[in-house]
C-alpha positions as CSV (number, residue, x, y, z in Angstrom):
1,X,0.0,0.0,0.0
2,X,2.9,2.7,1.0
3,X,4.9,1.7,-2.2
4,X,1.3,2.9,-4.6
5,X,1.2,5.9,-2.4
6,X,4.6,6.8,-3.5
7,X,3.6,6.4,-7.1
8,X,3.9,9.3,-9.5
9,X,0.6,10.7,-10.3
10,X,-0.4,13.2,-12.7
11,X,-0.5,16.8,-10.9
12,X,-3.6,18.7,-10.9
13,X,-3.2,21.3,-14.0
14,X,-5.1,24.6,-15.1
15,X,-7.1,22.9,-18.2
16,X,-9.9,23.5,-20.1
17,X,-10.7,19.7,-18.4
18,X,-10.5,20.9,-15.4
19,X,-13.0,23.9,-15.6
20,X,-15.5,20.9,-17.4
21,X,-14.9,18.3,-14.6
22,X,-15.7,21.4,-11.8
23,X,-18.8,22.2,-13.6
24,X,-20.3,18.8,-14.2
25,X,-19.2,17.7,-10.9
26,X,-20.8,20.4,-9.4
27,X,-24.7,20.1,-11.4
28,X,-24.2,16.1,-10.4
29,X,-24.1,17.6,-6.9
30,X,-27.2,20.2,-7.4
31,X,-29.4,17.5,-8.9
32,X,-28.7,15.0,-6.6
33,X,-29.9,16.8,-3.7
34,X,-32.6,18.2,-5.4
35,X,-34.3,15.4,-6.4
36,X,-32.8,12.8,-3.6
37,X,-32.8,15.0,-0.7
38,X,-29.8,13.0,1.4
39,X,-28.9,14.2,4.9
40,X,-32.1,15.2,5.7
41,X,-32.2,18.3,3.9
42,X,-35.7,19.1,3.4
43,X,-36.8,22.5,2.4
44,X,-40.3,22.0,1.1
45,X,-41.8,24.7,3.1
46,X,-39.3,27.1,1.2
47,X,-41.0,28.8,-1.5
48,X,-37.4,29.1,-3.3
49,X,-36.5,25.3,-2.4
50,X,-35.1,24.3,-6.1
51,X,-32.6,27.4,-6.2
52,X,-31.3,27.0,-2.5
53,X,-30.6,23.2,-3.3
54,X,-29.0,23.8,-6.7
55,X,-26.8,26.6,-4.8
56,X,-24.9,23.7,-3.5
57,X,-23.8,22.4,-7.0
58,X,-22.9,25.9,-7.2
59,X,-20.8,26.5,-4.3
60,X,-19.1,23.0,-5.3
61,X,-18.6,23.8,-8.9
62,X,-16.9,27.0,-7.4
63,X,-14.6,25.2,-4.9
64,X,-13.8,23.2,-7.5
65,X,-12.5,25.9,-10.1
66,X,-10.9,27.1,-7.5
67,X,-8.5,24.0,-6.4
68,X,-8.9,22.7,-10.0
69,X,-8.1,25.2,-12.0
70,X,-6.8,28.5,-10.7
71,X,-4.5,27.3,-7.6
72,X,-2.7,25.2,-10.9
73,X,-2.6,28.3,-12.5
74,X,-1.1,30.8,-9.4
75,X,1.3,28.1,-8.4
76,X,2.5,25.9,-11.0
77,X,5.9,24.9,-9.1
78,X,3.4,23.3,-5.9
79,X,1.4,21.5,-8.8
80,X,4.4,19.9,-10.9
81,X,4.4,16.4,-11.8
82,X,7.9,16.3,-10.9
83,X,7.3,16.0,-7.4
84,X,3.4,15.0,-7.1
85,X,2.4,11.1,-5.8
86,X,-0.6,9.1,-5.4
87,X,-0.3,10.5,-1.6
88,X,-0.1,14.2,-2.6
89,X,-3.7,13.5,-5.0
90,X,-5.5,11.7,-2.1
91,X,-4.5,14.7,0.2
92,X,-5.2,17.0,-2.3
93,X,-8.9,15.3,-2.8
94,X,-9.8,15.4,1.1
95,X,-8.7,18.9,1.1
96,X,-11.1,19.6,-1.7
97,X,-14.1,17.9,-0.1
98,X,-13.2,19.9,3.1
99,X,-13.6,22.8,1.9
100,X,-17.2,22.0,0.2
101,X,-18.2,20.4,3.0
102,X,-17.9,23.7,5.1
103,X,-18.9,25.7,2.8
104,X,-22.1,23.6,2.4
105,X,-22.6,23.0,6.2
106,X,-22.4,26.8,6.7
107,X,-24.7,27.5,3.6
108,X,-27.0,25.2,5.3
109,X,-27.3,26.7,8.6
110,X,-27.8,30.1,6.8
111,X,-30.8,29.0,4.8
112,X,-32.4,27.0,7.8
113,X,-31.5,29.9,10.2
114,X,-29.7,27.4,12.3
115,X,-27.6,28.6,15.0
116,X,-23.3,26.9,14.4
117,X,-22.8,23.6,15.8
118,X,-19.9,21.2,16.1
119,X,-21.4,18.0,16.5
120,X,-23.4,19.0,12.9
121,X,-20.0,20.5,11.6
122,X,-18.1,17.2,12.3
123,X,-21.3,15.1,11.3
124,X,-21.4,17.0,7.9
125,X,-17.5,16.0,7.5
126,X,-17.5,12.6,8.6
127,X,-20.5,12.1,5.9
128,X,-19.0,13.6,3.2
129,X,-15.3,12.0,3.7
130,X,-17.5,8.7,4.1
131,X,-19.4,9.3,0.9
132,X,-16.4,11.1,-0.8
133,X,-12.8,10.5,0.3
134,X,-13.0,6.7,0.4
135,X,-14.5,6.3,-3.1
136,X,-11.8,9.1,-4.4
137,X,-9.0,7.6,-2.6
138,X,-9.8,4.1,-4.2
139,X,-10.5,5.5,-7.4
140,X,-7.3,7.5,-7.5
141,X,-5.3,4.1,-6.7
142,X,-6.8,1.9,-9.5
143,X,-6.2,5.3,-11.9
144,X,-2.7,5.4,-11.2
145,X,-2.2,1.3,-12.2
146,X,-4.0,1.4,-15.1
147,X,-2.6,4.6,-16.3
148,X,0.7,3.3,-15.6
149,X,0.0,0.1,-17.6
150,X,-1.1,2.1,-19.9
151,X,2.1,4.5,-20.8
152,X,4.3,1.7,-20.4
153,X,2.9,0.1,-23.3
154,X,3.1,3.0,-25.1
155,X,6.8,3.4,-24.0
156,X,7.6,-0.2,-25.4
157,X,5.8,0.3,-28.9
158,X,8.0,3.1,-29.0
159,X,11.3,1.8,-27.8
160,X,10.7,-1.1,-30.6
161,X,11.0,1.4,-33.3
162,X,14.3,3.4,-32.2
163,X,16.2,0.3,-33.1
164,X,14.9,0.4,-36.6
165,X,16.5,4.2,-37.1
166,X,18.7,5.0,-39.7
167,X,21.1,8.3,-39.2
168,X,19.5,11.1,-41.8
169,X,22.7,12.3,-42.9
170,X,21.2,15.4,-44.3
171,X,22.5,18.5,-42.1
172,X,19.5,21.0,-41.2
173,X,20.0,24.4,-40.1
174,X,17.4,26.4,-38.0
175,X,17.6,30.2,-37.9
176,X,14.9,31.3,-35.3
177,X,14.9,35.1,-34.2
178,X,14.7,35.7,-30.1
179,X,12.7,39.1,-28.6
180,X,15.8,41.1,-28.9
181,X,16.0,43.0,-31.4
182,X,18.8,41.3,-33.9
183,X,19.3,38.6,-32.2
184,X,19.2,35.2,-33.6
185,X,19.7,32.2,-32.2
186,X,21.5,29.6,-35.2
187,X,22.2,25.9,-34.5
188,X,22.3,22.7,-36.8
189,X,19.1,20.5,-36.2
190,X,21.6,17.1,-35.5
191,X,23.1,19.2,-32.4
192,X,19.9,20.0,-30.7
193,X,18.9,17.9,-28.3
194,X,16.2,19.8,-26.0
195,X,14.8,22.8,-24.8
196,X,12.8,24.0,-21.8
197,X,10.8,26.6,-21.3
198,X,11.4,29.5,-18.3
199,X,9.3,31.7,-18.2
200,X,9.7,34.3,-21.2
201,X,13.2,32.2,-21.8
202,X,14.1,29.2,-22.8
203,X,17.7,26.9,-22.3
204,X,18.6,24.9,-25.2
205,X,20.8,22.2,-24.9
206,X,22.7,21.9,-27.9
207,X,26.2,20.1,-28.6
208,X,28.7,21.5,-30.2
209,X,32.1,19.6,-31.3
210,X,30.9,17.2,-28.6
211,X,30.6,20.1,-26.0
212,X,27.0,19.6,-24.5
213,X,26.3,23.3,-23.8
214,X,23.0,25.4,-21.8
215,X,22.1,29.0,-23.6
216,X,19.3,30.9,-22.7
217,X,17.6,33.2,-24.8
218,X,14.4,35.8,-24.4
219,X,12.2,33.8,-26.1
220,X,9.0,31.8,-25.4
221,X,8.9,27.9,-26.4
222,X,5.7,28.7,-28.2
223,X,7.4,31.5,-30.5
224,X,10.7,29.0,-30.8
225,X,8.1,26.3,-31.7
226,X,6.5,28.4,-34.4
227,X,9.2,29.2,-36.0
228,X,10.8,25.2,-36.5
229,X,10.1,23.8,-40.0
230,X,10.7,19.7,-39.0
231,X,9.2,17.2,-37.6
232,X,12.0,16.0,-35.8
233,X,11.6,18.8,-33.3
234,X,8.4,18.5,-31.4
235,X,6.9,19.8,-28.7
236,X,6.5,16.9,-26.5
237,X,5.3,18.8,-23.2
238,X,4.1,22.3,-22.4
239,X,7.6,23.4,-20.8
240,X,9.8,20.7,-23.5
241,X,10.3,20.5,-26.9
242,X,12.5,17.3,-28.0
243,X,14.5,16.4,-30.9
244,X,13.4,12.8,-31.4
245,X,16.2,11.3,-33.4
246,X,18.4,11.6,-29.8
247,X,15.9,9.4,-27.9
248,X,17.7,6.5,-26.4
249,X,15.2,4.7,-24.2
250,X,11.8,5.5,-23.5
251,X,9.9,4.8,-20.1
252,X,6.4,5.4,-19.1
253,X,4.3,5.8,-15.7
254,X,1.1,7.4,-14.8
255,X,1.9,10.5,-15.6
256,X,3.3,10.1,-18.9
257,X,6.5,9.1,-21.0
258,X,10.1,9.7,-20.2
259,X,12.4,10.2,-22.6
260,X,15.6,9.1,-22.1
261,X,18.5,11.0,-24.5
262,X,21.8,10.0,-23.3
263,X,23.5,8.9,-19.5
264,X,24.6,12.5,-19.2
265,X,21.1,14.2,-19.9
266,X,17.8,14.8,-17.4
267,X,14.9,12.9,-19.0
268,X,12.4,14.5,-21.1
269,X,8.8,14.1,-19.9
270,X,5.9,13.7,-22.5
271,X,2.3,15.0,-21.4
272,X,-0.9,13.3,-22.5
273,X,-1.5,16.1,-24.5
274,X,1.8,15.2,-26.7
275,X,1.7,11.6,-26.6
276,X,-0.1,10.9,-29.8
277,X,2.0,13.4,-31.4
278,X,5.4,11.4,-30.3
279,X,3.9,7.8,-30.7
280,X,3.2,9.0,-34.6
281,X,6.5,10.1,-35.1
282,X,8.1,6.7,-34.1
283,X,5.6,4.5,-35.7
284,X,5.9,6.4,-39.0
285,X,9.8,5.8,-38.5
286,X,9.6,2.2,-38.4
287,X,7.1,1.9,-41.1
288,X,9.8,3.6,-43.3
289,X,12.7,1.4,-42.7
C-alpha cells in the first residue's frame, strides 16, 4: 500500500478539463440533492426550495475551479508532476471535499437559520469524507495502475521502433529570431537535443564539437516552436520540446512518457496532451525502414 502511495501521479493542472470536470461535478451535486434529498435536507416549506438546493452544485462547482483550475494556474511549481504522488492526490482530494463540505454545512445553517454547531459541523464531515474520500481515494489508486500500464505500453511500442533508425545524414539548419532586437539564435538540427521553457526564456541544450552546452535566450517555447520547420523537433510537453532522433530509451508511468536522451542528460517528460503526437513520429519511423 505505502509503495502505490509513492507512485507518480499526474498533478492537478489549469485545463480547459478541469474547468469541465468542476462544472459537471458540481450540477451532479445540485441534482442530486434536489431530487434525492440525502442528509435530511428538506426545504419543502421554502417557497425558493429548487434554487437553494441547486446553490450547493454551485458552491461545489466554485470550490472546485478554484483548487482545479486557478490554484494550478497561481502556483505551478506546488502543482508539478515532478514531485506529485498518489499520496499528494488523495490529500489534495480530502482537502477539496473539506472545503465544500464547510462551505455547504455553513450555507445550510444560513438558509435553515440554524444557529453553528460542532457536532453538525463534524457530522457533515465525517458524511461527506465517508461518501467522498474513500470512493476518491480508491478511485485514485486503481487510476494510477491502469494509467501506468497504460504509458508503459506505449513506451515499449516506441522503444521497438528506435532500433529500426537509420542516421539522416542530411545537415539542417534552423535560424529562429529571439525578442531582442537582432538577435538570432543559429544551430544545426543534429546538435539540438532539447529545450525548456522559463518563463519568457528558454535553455537549449545543444552540442557543439561534442561540448554539451546550456544557452538561454528571451524567447517563449511557443514562438521558438512556431518558427521550426521539421518534424523531428516537437513539442513533446508544455515546458519541453525534444528532438526525437536523440531518444535512447523510453519509459512510461502514470503520468506520462520519459524520454531518455543519453546517460549524461535529465529525462524529457511527455504530457498526455503530446503523446499521440510522439507515438506517430516513431511508428511512421519504423514503417519507413
Amino acid at each position: 500500500m505505502f509503495y502505490i502511495l509513492n507512485q507518480k501521479y499526474p498533478a492537478p493542472k489549469p485545463e480547459v478539463r478541469s474547468v469541465i470536470t468542476a462544472i459537471l461535478f458540481g450540477s451532479f451535486i445540485g441534482l442530486f440533492l434536489l431530487f434525492f434529498e440525502p442528509f435530511d435536507i428538506n426545504l419543502s416549506t421554502h417557497d425558493n426550495k429548487t434554487f437553494e438546493v441547486l446553490f450547493f452544485g454551485i458552491i461545489t462547482t466554485t470550490v472546485l475551479l478554484v483548487f482545479l483550475y486557478f490554484l494550478p494556474l497561481l502556483f505551478p511549481k506546488v502543482f508539478s508532476d515532478k514531485y506529485w504522488k498518489v499520496k499528494h492526490q488523495i490529500i489534495f482530494y480530502l482537502i477539496v471535499l473539506f472545503v465544500i463540505a464547510t462551505c455547504n454545512g455553513i450555507y445550510t445553517n444560513y438558509i435553515n437559520n440554524l444557529s453553528f454547531s460542532w457536532a453538525n459541523y463534524w457530522w457533515i464531515i465525517n458524511r461527506t469524507y465517508v461518501l467522498g474520500g474513500i470512493p476518491l481515494a480508491f478511485i485514485t489508486l486503481i487510476d494510477q495502475q491502469r494509467k501506468a500500464k497504460m504509458n508503459a505500453g506505449q513506451a515499449q511500442t516506441m522503444l521497438n521502433s528506435i532500433k529500426e533508425f537509420t542516421k539522416d545524414t542530411t545537415e539542417t539548419l534552423h535560424q529562429i529570431d529571439t525578442d531582442l532586437k537582432n538577435e538570432t539564435i543559429s544551430f544545426s538540427e543534429d546538435d539540438f537535443y532539447f529545450a525548456v521553457a522559463t518563463g519568457n526564456y528558454i535553455d537549449l541544450y545543444i552540442s557543439e564539437k561534442d561540448v554539451f552546452k546550456k544557452d538561454t535566450y528571451r524567447l517563449t517555447l511557443s514562438s521558438f516552436e512556431a518558427q521550426l520547420d521539421t518534424s523531428t523537433l516537437v513539442r513533446c510537453h508544455r515546458s519541453y520540446l525534444v528532438n526525437l532522433k536523440k531518444v535512447k530509451n523510453i519509459t512510461g508511468n502514470a503520468q506520462g512518457l520519459k524520454l531518455t536522451l543519453n546517460d549524461q542528460l535529465e529525462t524529457v517528460p511527455v504530457s498526455r496532451k503530446y503523446m499521440p503526437i510522439v507515438k506517430q513520429f516513431f511508428l511512421n519511423e519504423k514503417e519507413l525502414h
